[in-house]
N, C-alpha and C positions, 0 to 999 in steps of 0.2 A: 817398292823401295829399292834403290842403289848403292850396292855396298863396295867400297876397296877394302881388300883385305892387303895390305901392305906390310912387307919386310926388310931387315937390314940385313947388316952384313953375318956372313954363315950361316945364316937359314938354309942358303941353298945346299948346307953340307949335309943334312939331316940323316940319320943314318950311318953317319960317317966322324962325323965329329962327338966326341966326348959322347960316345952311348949311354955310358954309365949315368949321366945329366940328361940327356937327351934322346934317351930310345933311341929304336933301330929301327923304329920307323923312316921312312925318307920325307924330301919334302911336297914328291908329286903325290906320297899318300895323304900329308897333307892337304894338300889342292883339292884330291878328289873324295876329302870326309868334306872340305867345307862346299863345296860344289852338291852333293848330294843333300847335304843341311839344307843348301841355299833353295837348292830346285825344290824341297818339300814343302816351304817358308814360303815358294813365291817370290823370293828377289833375286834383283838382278845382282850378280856378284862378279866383282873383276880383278884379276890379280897383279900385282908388283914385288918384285924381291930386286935389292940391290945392295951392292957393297959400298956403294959412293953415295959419303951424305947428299952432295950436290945434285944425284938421281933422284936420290928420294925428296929432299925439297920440291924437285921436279913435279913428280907424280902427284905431291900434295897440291900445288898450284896448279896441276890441271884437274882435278878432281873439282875444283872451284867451278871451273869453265865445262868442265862435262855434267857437273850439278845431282853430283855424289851427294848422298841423304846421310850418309855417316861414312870412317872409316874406321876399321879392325886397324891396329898399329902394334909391331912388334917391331923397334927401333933397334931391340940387340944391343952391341956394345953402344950404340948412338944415346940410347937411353942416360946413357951417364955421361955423357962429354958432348952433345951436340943441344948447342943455344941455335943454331942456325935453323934448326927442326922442332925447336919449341917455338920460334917466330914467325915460320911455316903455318903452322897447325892454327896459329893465333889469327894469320891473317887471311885465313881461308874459313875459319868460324865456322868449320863443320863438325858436327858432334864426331867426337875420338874416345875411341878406347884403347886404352892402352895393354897389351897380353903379353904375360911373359913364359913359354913352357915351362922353365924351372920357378923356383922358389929362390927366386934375384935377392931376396931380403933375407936366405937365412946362409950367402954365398957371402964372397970377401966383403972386405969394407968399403973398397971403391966404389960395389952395385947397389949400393946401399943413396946415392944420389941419383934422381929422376927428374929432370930437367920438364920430360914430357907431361910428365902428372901434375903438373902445375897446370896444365888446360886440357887433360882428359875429363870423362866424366864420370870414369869410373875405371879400376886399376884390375887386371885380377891377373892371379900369379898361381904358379906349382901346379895346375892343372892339366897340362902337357897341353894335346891338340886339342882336348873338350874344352880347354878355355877359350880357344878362338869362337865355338859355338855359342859358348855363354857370353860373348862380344855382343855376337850377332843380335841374341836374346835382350841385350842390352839397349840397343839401338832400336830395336823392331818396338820395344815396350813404350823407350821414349817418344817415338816416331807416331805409337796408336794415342799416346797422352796427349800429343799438341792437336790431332786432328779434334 
């Protein structure tokens, strides 16, 4: 199986930005919990982080063409302001999950709109970097269903 594990903007800060929200973890420790998941799993696993919606649309349309089996998505602030990334996701018809490290739903009022979960297939939140694994768990399960 082929997974993008995909990020928006400030991921890359991890570690650095709002600890208190988001550990002090970094995000190449990131990379290298879902990297070790992945190699135990057996999938192939590739990464993207960007700050520019227009990147990430990017990476979504070629995930089409490199024939990605699902992606891990952590849109960030995009999550609540970017239609341009739910039309993405829509036109590429590749199963999405959508991860958020914090607990987005118990945060302001603004993070309380998700554009993207309108065509994830399953949402999961507050569980810092193990949520990205439980993505993965997500996608592999669906993945053994259709076979």
């Amino acid at each position: 199986m082929k997974i993008l594990v995909l990020n928006g903007p400030n991921i890359n800060f991890l570690g650095i930005r709002e600890p208190q929200i988001y550990g002090s973890q970094t995000y190449q420790n990131l990379i290298d919990k879902i990297s070790a998941y992945c190699k135990e799993k057996s999938v192939d696993v590739s990464f993207f982080q960007s700050n520019h919606e227009g990147a990430l649309v990017d990476a979504i349309q070629q995930a089409y063409f490199d024939k990605v089996d699902g992606i891990v998505f952590n849109p960030a602030a995009y999550t609540h302001t970017s239609i341009a990334i739910l039309d993405a996701v829509k036109a590429v018809s590749i199963p999405t999950v959508e991860v958020h490290i914090s607990r987005v739903e118990a945060r302001d009022d603004f993070r309380q709109i998700s554009y993207i979960r309108q065509v994830a297939i399953e949402t999961i939140t507050g569980k810092g970097f193990d949520g990205y694994l439980e993505a993965i768990d997500v996608l592999l399960n669906q993945n053994e269903s259709k076979n």
